[in-house]
N, C-alpha and C positions, 0 to 999 in steps of 0.2 A: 504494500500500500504506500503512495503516496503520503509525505509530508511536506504539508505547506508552509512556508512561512513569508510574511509579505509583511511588507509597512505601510503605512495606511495610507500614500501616495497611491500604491498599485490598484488595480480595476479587475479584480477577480471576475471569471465568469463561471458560470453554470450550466450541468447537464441537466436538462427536465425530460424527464421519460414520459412520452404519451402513449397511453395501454390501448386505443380503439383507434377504428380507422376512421368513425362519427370522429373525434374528437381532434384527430390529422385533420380530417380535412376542416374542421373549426379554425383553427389555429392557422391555417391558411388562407381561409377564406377572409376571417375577420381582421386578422392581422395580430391579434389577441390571444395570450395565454390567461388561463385561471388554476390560480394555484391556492394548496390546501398545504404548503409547506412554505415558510417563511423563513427568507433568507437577506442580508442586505441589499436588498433589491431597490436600485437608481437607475436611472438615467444614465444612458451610456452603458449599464453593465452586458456584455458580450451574453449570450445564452445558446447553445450549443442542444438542436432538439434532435431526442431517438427512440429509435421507436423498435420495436421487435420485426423483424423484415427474413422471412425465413427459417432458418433456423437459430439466427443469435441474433442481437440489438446490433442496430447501424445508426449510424448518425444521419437524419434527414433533410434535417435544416439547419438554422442558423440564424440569427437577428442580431438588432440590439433594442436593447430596451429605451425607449421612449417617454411611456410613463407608465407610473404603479396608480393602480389604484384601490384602498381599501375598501370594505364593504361599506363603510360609509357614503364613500365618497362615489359611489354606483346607483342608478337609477334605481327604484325601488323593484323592478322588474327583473333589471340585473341582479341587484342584492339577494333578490328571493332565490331565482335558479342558480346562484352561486352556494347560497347555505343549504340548498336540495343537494347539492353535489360534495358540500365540507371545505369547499375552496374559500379562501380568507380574504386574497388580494387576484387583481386581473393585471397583468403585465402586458401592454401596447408598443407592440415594435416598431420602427421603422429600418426597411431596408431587411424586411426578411425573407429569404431565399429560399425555395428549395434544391434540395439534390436531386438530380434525373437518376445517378443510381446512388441507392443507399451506401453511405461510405460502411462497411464493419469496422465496430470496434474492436474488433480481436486483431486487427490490421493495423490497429492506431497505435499511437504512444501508452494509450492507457489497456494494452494488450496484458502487463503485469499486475494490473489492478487489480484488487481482491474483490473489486465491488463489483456486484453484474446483477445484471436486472433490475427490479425494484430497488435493490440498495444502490445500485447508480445515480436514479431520482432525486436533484437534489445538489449532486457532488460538487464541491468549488474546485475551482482551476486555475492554474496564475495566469496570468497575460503571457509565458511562454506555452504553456498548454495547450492554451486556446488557437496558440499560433499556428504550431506546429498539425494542429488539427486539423486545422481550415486549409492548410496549405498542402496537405498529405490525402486532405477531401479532394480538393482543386485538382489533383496529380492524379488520381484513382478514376478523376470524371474524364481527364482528358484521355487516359491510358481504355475506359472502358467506350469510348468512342471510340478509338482508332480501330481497336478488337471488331467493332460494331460495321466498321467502313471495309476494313477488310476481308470479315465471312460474308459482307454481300457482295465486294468485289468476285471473292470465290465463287461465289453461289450463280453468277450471270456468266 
């Protein structure tokens, strides 16, 4: 397992694990996570989203947070279906992406991590983490196109 240590300059980010694919495609639709675990959750902070894709959790997406919102501070409609579900605060990205192919984690840097699954949900990450992730995503997507270009070049 991972130990973190950071000074309170640094911009930790976050895995949030999403369990349905109703809930994927929320998250993308609205541009909006709702979350039931509380963490220092700002503006700006990086959020690294995955999701079970086959047989092991991949990484799907990606944002940054924009703004938090508490159950207070949610429409009364929002408030209601947010405490039907046990989510506390809603997280508003901008600039969030998805991946065309699920990155796996067991491919990533957090391949040694003890945490999998639901204990992933959650996890803080340093701003090299986070780095290293997105960038070794970016490498996986470009690498799973050319595969893609080439078995159809094969294939005609």
């Amino acid at each position: 397992m991972f130990v973190i240590l950071m000074s309170a300059e640094d911009n930790p980010g976050y895995v949030l694990r999403i369990s349905t694919e109703e809930w994927l495609k929320q998250v993308f639709e609205r541009g909006k996570y709702y979350s039931g675990v509380m963490r220092k959750w700002r503006r700006g902070t990086p959020i690294l989203l995955a999701k079970k894709a086959g047989a092991s959790d991949c990484f799907v997406g990606y944002g940054v947070v924009d703004k938090v919102e508490m159950l207070w501070e949610m429409t009364p409609e929002e408030e209601e279906y947010s405490k039907g579900h046990s989510w506390r605060c809603s997280l508003t990205f901008r600039g969030l992406t998805r991946l065309e192919k699920p990155y796996p984690i067991k491919e990533s840097i957090l391949k040694e991590d003890k945490r999998r699954g639901m204990l992933l949900h959650g996890a803080m990450l340093t701003e090299e983490q986070v780095d290293a992730i997105l960038e070794a995503a970016e490498d996986y997507q470009d690498a799973a196109k050319k595969i893609e270009q080439t078995t159809q070049q094969a294939l005609r």
